[in-house]
VMD Tcl script that draws the C-alpha trace (Angstrom):
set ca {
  {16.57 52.33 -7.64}
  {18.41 55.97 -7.11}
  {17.45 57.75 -4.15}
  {16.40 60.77 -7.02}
  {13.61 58.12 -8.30}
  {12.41 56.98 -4.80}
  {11.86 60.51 -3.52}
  {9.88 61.43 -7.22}
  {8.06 58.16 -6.38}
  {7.37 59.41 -2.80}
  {5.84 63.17 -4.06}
  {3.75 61.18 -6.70}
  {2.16 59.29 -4.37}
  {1.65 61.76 -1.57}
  {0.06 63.83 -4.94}
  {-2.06 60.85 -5.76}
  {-3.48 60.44 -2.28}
  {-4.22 64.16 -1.86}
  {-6.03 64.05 -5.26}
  {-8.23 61.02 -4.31}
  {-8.59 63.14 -0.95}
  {-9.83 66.03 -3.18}
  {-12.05 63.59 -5.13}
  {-13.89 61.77 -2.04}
  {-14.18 65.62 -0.55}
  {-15.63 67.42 -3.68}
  {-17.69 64.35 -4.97}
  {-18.71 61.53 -2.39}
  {-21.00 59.73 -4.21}
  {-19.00 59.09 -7.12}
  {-15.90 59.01 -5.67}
  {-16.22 55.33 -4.99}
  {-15.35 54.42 -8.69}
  {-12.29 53.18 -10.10}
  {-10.54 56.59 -10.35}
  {-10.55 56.74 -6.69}
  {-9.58 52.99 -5.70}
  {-6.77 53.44 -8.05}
  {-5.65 57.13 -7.16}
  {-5.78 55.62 -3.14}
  {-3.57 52.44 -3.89}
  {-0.81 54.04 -5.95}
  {-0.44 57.00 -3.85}
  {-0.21 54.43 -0.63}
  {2.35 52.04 -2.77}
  {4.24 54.98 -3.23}
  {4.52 56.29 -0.07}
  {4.99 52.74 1.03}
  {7.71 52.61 -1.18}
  {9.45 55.65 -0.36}
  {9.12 54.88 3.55}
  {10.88 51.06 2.85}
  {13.63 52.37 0.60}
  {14.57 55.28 3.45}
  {13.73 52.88 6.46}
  {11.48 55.44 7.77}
  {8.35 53.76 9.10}
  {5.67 55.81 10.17}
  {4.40 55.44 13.56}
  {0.37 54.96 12.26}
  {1.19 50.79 12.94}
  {2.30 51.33 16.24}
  {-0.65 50.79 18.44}
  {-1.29 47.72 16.30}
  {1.89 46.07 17.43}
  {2.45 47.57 20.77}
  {1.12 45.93 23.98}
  {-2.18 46.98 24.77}
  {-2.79 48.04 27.97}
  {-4.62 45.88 31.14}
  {-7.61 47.13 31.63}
  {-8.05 49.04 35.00}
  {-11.08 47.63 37.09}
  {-13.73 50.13 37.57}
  {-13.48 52.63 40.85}
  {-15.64 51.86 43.64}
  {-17.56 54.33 45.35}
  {-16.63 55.10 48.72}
  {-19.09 55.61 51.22}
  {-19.90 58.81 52.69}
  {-18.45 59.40 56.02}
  {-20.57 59.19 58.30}
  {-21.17 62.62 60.41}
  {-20.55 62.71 64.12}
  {-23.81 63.37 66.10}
  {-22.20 66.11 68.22}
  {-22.24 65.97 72.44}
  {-25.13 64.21 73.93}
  {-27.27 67.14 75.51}
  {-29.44 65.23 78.56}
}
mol new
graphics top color blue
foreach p $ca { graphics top sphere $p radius 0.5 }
foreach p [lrange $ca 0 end-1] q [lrange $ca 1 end] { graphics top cylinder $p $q radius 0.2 }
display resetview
């Protein structure tokens, strides 16, 4: 495919997901029809085309893959020092 034809496919799907944006924005309840299912998963097969033929991968997968990070145990309260009770007055 020419790199002419990947970009168009790119912009059409980038304009597909911003009009199924518009859609589930202006109209909620019947946004969750056909139109928008369809107007969601060409717009994301396009960009996901685009991103393969360029190698550019986003970074939204990232935290999926990565490592996840220990878990620190919770702090411990110290106790409060305790106050000196001064000179003994006898």
């Amino acid at each position: 495919m020419s790199r002419v034809a990947v970009d168009i496919l790119g912009w059409a799907g980038a304009a597909a997901l911003l009009l199924a944006y518009a859609l589930i924005t202006r109209e909620p309840t019947t946004a969750a029809g056909h139109r928008y299912l369809i107007l969601n998963l060409a717009g994301s097969a396009g960009l996901a085309a685009n991103g393969a033929a360029h190698a550019a991968w986003p970074h939204g997968p990232e935290p999926a893959v990565a490592r996840p990070r220990p878990e620190r145990p919770p702090a411990t309260p110290r106790p409060a020092p305790r106050s000196h009770p001064g000179p003994r007055l006898s």
